[in-house]
NUKEGU-912499 format. One record per residue (C-alpha): x, y, z; residue in three letters; residue number from 1. Coordinates in steps of 0.05 Angstrom, whole numbers, plus 5000, padded with zeros to 4 digits. Example, Ala and Ser with C-alpha at 12.3 -4.5 7.8 and 13.67 -1.06 7.14 Angstrom:
2
      X      Y      Z   residu   num
   5246   4910   5156      ALA     1
   5273   4979   5143      SER     2
END
This chain:
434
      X      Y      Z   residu   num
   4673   5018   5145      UNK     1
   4710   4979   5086      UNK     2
   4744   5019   5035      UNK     3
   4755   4994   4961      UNK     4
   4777   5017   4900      UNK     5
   4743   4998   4835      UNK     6
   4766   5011   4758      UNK     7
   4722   4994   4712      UNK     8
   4733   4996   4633      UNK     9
   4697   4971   4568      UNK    10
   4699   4969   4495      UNK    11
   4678   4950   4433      UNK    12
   4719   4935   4361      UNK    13
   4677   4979   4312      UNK    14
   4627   5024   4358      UNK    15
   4578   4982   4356      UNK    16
   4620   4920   4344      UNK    17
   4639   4855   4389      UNK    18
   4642   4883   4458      UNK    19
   4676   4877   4536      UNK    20
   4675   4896   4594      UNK    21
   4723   4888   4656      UNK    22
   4730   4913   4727      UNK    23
   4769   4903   4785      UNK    24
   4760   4915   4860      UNK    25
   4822   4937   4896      UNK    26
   4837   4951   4969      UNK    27
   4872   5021   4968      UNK    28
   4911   5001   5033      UNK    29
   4949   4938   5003      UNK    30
   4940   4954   4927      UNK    31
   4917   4882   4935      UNK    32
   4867   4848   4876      UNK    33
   4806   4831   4905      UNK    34
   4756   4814   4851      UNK    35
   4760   4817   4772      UNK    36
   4700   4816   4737      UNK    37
   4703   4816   4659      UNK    38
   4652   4789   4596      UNK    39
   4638   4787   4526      UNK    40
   4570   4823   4513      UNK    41
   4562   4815   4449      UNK    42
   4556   4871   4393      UNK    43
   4547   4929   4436      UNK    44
   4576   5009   4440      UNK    45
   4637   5027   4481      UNK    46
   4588   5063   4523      UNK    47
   4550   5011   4540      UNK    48
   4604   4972   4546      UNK    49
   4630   5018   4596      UNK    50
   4569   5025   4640      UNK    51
   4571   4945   4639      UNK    52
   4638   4946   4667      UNK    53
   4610   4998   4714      UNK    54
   4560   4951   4746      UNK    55
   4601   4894   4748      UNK    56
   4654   4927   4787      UNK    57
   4598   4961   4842      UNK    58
   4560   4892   4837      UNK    59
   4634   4860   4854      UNK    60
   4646   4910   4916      UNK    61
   4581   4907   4946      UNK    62
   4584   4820   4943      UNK    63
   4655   4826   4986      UNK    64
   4616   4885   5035      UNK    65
   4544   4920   5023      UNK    66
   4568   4976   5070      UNK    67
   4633   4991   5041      UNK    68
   4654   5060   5015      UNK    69
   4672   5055   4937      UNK    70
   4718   5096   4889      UNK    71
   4707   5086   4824      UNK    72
   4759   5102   4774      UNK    73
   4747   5105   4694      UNK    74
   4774   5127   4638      UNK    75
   4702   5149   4616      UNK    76
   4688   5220   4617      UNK    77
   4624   5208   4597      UNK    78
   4602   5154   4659      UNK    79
   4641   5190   4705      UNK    80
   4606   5256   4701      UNK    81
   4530   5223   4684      UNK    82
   4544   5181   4747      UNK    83
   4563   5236   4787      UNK    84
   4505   5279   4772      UNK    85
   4544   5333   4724      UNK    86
   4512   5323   4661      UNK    87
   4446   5289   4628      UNK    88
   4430   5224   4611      UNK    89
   4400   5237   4553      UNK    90
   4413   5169   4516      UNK    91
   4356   5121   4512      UNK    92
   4411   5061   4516      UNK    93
   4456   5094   4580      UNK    94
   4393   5120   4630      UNK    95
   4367   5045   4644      UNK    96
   4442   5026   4653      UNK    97
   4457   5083   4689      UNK    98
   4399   5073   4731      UNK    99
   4419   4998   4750      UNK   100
   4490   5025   4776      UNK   101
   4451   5074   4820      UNK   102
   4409   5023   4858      UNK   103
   4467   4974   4867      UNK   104
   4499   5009   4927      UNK   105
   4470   5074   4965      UNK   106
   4483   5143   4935      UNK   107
   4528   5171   4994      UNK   108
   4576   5105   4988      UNK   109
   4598   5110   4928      UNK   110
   4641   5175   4892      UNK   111
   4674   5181   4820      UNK   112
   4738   5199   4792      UNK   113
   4763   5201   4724      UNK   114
   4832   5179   4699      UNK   115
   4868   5180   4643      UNK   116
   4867   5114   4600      UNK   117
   4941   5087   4616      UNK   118
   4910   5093   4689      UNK   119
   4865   5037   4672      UNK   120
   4907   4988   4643      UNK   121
   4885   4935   4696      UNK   122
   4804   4938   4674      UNK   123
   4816   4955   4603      UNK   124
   4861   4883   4596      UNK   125
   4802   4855   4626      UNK   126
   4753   4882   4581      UNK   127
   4812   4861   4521      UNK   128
   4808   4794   4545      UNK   129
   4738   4791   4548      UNK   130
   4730   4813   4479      UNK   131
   4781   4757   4455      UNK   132
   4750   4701   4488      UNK   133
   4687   4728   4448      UNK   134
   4729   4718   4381      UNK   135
   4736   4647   4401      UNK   136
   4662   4632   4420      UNK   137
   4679   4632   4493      UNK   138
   4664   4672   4565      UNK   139
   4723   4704   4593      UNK   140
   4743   4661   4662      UNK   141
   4782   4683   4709      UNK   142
   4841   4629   4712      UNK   143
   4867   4667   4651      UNK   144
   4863   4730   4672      UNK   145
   4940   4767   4665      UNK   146
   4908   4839   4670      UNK   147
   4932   4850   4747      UNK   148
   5009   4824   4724      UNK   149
   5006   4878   4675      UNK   150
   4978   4933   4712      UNK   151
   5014   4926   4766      UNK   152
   5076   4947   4718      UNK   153
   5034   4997   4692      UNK   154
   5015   5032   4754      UNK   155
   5101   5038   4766      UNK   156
   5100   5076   4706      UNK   157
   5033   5116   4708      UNK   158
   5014   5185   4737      UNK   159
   4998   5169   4811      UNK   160
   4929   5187   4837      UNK   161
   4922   5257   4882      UNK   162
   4888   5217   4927      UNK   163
   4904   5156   4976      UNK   164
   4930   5133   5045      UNK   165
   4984   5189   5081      UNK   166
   5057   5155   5063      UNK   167
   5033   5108   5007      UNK   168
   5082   5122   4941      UNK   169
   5023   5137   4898      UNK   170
   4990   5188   4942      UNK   171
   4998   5258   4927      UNK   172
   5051   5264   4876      UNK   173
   5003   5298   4834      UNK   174
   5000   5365   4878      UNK   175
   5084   5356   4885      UNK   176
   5083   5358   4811      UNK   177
   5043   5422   4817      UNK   178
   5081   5452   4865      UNK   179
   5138   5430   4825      UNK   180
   5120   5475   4773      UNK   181
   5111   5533   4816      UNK   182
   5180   5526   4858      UNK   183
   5247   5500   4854      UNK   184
   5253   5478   4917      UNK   185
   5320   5458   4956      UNK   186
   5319   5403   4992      UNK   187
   5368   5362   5035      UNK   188
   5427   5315   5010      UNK   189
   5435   5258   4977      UNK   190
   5469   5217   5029      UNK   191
   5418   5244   5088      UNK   192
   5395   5175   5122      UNK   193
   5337   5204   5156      UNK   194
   5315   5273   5167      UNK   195
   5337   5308   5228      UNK   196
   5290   5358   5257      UNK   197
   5268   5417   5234      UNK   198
   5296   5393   5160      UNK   199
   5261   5420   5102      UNK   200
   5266   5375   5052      UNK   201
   5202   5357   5003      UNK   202
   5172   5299   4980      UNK   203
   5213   5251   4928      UNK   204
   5161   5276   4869      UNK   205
   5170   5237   4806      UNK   206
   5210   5289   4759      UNK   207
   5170   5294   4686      UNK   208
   5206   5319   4625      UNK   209
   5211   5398   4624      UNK   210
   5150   5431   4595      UNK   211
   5128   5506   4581      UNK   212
   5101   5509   4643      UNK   213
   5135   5460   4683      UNK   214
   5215   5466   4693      UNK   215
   5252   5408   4713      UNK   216
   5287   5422   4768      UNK   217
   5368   5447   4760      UNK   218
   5425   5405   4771      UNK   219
   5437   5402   4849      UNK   220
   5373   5420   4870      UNK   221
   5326   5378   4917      UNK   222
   5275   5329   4885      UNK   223
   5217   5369   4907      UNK   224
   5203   5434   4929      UNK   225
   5202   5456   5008      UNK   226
   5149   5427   5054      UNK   227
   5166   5430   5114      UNK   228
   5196   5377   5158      UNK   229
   5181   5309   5144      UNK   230
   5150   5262   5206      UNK   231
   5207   5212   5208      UNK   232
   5193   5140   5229      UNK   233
   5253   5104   5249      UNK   234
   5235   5031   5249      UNK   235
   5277   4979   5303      UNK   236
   5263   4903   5296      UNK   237
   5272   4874   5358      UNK   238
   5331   4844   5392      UNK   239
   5341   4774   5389      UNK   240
   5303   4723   5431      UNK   241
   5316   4642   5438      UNK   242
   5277   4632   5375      UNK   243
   5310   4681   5325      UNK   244
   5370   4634   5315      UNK   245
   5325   4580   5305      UNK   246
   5284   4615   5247      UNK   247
   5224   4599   5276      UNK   248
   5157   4637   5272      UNK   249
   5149   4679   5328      UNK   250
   5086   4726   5321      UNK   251
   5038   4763   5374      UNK   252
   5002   4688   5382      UNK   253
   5057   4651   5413      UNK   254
   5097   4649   5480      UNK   255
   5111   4719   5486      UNK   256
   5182   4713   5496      UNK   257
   5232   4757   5531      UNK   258
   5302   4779   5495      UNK   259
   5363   4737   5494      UNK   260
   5427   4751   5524      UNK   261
   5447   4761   5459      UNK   262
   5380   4810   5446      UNK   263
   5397   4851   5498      UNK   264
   5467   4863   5486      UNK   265
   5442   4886   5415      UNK   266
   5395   4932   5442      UNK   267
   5452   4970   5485      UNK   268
   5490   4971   5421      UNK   269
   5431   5005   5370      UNK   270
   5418   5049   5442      UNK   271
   5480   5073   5445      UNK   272
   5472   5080   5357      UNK   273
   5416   5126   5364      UNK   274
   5440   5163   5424      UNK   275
   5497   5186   5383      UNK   276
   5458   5212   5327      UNK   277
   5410   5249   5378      UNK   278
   5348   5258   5328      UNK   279
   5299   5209   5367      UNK   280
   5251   5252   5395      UNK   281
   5186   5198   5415      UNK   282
   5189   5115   5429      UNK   283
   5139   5075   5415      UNK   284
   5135   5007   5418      UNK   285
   5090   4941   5401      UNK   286
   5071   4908   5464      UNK   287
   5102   4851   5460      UNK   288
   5167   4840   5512      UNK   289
   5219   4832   5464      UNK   290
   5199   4901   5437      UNK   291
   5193   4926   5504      UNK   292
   5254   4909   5527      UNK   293
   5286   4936   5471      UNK   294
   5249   5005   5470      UNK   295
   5262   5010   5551      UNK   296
   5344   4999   5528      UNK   297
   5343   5060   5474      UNK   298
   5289   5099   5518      UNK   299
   5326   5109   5580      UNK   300
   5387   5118   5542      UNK   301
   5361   5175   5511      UNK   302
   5318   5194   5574      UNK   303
   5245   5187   5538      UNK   304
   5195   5149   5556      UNK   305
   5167   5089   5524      UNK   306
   5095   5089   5493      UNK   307
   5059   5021   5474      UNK   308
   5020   5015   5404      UNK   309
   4981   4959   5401      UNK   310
   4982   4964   5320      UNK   311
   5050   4949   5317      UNK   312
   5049   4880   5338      UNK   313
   5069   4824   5297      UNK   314
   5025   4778   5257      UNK   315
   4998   4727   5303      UNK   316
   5026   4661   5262      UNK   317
   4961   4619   5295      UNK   318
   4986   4537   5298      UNK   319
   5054   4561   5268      UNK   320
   5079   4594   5320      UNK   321
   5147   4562   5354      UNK   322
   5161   4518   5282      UNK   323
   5205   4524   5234      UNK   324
   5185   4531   5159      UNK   325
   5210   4463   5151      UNK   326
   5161   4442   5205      UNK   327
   5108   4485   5178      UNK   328
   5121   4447   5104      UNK   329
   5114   4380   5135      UNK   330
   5053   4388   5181      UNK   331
   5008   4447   5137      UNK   332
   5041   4441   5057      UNK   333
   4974   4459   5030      UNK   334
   4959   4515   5089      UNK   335
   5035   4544   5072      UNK   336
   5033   4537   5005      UNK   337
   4971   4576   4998      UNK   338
   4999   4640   5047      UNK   339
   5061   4645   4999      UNK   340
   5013   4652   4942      UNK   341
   4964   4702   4965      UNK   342
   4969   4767   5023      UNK   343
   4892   4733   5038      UNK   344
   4912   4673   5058      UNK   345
   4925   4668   5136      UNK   346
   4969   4616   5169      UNK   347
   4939   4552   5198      UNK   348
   4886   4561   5258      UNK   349
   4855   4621   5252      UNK   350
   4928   4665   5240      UNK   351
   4922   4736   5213      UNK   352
   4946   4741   5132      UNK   353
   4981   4797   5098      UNK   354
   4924   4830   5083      UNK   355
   4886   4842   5143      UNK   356
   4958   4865   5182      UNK   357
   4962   4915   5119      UNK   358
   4901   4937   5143      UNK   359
   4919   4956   5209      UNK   360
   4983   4980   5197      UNK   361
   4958   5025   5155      UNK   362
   4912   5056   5197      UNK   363
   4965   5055   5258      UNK   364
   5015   5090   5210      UNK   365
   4959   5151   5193      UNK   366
   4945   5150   5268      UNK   367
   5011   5162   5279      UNK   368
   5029   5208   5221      UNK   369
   4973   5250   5249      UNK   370
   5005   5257   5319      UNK   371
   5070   5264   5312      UNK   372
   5077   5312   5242      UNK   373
   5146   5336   5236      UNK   374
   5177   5297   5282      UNK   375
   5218   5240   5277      UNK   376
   5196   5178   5316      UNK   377
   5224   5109   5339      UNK   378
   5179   5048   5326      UNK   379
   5205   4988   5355      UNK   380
   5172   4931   5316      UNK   381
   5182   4868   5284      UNK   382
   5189   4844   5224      UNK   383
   5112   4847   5188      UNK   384
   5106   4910   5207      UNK   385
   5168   4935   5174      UNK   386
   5169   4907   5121      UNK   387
   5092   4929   5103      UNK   388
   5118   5007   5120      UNK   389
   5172   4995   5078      UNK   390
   5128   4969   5020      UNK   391
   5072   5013   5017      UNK   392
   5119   5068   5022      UNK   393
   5156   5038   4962      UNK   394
   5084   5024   4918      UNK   395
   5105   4958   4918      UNK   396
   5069   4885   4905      UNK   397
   5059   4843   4955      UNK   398
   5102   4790   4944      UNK   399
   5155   4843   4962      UNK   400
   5145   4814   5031      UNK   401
   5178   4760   5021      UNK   402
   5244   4795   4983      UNK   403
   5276   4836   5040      UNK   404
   5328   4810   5089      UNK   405
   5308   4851   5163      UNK   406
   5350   4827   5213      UNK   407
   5350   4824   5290      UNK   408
   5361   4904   5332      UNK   409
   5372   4933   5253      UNK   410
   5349   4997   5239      UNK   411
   5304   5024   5174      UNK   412
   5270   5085   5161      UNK   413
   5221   5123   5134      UNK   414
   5197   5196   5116      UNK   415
   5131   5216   5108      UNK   416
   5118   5286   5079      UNK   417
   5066   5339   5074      UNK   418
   5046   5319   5005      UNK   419
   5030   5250   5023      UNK   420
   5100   5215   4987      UNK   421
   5143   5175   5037      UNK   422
   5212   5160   5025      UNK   423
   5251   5107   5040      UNK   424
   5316   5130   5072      UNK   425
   5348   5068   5111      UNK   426
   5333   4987   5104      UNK   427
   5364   4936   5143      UNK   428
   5425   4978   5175      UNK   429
   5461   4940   5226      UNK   430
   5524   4969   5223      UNK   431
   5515   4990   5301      UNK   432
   5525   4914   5308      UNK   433
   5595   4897   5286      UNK   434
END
C-alpha cells in the first residue's frame, strides 16, 4: 500500500482577511515533492483557511493513489484534534469543512499529527504565496512555487519528526533527545569508522542548547546516550568490469557482465581489507555477477557464506544501458535532461527513476535492519544503491545523487541505531587499493 506524507497550512492577513491555503504531498521514503496544492480563497478565517489546505492536500494524495495510507501534518491544533476525533466541532463554518475532509479518503487511511509551525514551512510558503498572488488579482500556479527550495533548508534546521523509516536522519531523534535528557551516555570515539560488535555507542542525536531539564552533554562524552550496538552496514561497490573504464551505464537491464581482470584483483585487495579488520559478520550481495564475484572473493576469505538480495540491484538504465552519457546526450537530450531534473523521471524505455529505486531500497534496508540488529553486515552493491543509503541516512535532497564520487571495490558505511538515527561513518574509502 502507498505511503505519503501531507502538510497542509493556511492563513489569512486580519482573521477574517484575504486568505490561503497550501499543501504538499510528500513520499516519506525519498523526502521527494510530489504534489503542491495552494489558492487564494478570498476573505476567509485562518481556520478555514486551514481546513481548505486540509482538503486540498487529502484531495492531492488520493488523485496520485485512492488506497494510499496518509499522514497529515499541521501546525493546527485545532484541525488536528477535530479531525482526529478529540474534540467538537462546534463551529457552524468548520463541521461542513470538516465533514468534506472526512469523505475524501476512508477513516482507517488516514491519521493526524501536529507540529510545530517552523515544521511547516513547506505548506505555510504555499499558503504565503497564495495569498500574494491574491494581492495581485491572480491564482497562485505552480511554476512559481519556491516553497519546497525553502523547506527543504528548513527541515535541516527543524526538530525532526519521532516518526519515519528505520535509518532515515529525521527519524527518531526526538526520543534521543529525551533520552538525552535522562542520561549522559558514553559512547564510542571520534575516529571509529564503523562499529565493531558488541559497541555501545548511541545514535548521533542533534545536541540542543542546555536547558533546566535537559543537560548538554560534557566535554568528551558520546553524542548520545547508550543503546546498544548499532546494526552496521558496510557497503562494497563492485569491482570493476569492461565497462567501468568506459563510464558507461551499466545497471540490472543490461548484459550482466562478469568482473575484469582488473575487478577481481580489487576484490582480493578489499578481501584481504576486511579480513584484517575482522568485524564482517554476514555477506550479502545483489544478484548481479559482478557483485557476486566480488562477495564470493571477501566471503571465502573470511569463511562466510554469500546471501543474494534481490533489492540491492542496480537501477535497470532501460535503452541506456552499454552508452556513455555522451551517447545518451546525443541520442535521448530531452529523455536525459529530464532524469537530471527530477528522481521521477526514468531513463529512456521503460528504465526505473530515482524514485521508485528509493522505494525499494528502503524497504530492503528495514528488511534488513530487522534481521540482522546489532550486527554489522557486508552489502556488496553498486552504485544507486549506495549512494540512496548514504542519502537518506544523511536527510539529504535528491540531487545529492548526483554529488558523490563512489568508486570501483571502495568501501562506505553506515550505522543504524536503536533510536532510528543512522550515521554515516565511511564514504568512498579505497585506500585498500593503493
Amino acid at each position: 500500500m502507498p505511503r505519503f506524507v501531507v502538510e497542509a497550512d493556511g492563513g489569512s492577513r486580519g482573521n477574517p482577511g484575504p486568505a490561503g491555503y497550501g499543501a504538499v504531498v510528500l513520499d516519506p521514503a525519498s523526502g521527494e515533492t510530489l504534489a503542491e496544492r495552494a489558492e487564494f480563497i478570498g476573505v476567509a478565517t485562518n481556520n478555514v483557511a486551514e481546513y481548505k489546505g486540509l482538503i486540498a492536500g487529502l484531495t492531492a494524495a488520493r488523485d496520485l493513489a485512492s488506497d494510499a495510507e496518509v499522514l497529515v501534518r499541521m501546525d493546527s491544533k485545532l484541525v488536528v484534534e477535530q479531525m482526529s476525533g478529540r474534540w467538537k466541532i462546534k463551529h457552524p463554518d468548520m463541521k461542513p469543512l470538516a465533514a468534506e475532509a472526512a469523505r475524501i479518503l476512508p477513516r482507517a487511511q488516514v491519521t493526524y499529527e501536529w507540529i510545530p509551525r517552523e515544521r511547516n514551512k513547506h505548506a505555510d510558503r504555499l499558503a504565503n504565496e497564495a495569498m500574494d498572488a491574491g494581492k495581485r488579482g491572480e491564482q497562485w500556479e505552480p511554476s512559481a512555487s519556491s516553497a519546497a527550495l525553502d523547506a527543504s533548508a528548513a527541515r535541516s534546521l527543524s526538530t525532526p519528526p519521532p516518526s519515519g523509516p528505520p535509518g532515515d536522519a529525521a527519524a527518531g531523534a526526538a526520543a534521543a533527545r529525551a533520552a538525552l535528557a535522562a542520561s549522559r551516555g558514553g559512547g564510542a570515539g571520534a575516529d571509529t569508522l564503523w562499529a565493531e560488535p558488541g559497541s555501545g555507542t548511541g545514535g548521533p542525536a542533534p545536541q540542543a542548547a542546555p536547558t533546566a531539564t535537559a543537560a548538554a552533554p560534557a566535554a568528551g562524552q558520546g553524542w548520545g546516550p547508550d543503546m546498544g550496538a548499532p546494526a552496521t552496514f558496510v557497503l562494497l561497490r563492485h569491482g570493476e568490469t569492461a565497462l567501468t573504464p568506459q563510464k558507461r551505464f551499466s545497471g540490472s537491464g543490461g548484459s550482466d557482465p562478469e568482473l575484469s581482470p582488473a575487478g577481481r584483483r580489487q576484490a582480493a585487495a578489499v578481501a584481504e581489507a576486511l579480513a584484517a579488520r575482522g568485524t564482517v559478520q554476514t555477506v550479502i550481495s545483489s544478484p548481479l555477477l559482478r557483485c557476486r564475484e566480488t562477495a564470493r572473493a571477501v566471503a571465502d576469505r573470511l569463511g562466510l557464506d554469500v546471501t543474494v538480495e534481490q533489492g540491492l540491484r542496480e537501477v535497470d538504465f532501460g535503452a541506456w544501458e552499454g552508452l556513455t552519457f555522451a551517447e545518451v546526450q546525443e541520442r535521448f537530450p530531452d529523455d536525459l535532461q529530464a532524469w537530471l531534473d527530477s528522481p521521477k523521471a526514468a531513463p529512456t524505455g521503460g528504465g526505473e527513476s530515482f524514485a521508485a529505486a528509493t522505494r525499494r531500497i528502503s524497504a530492503t534496508r528495514d528488511r534488513l535492519l530487522a534481521a540482522h540488529a546489532g550486527r554489522t553486515v557486508l552489502l556488496v552493491t553498486h552504485v544507486t544503491p549506495v549512494k540512496i543509503l548514504v542519502r537518506l541516512a544523511l536527510g539529504a535532497p535528491p540531487e545529492s545523487l548526483f554529488r558523490m564520487e563512489l568508486s570501483a571495490a571502495s568501501l562506505s558505511a553506515v550505522a543504524y541505531y536503536a533510536d532510528g538515527n543512522a550515521s554515516v561513518r565511511l564514504l568512498n574509502d579505497t585506500a585498500h587499493l593503493r
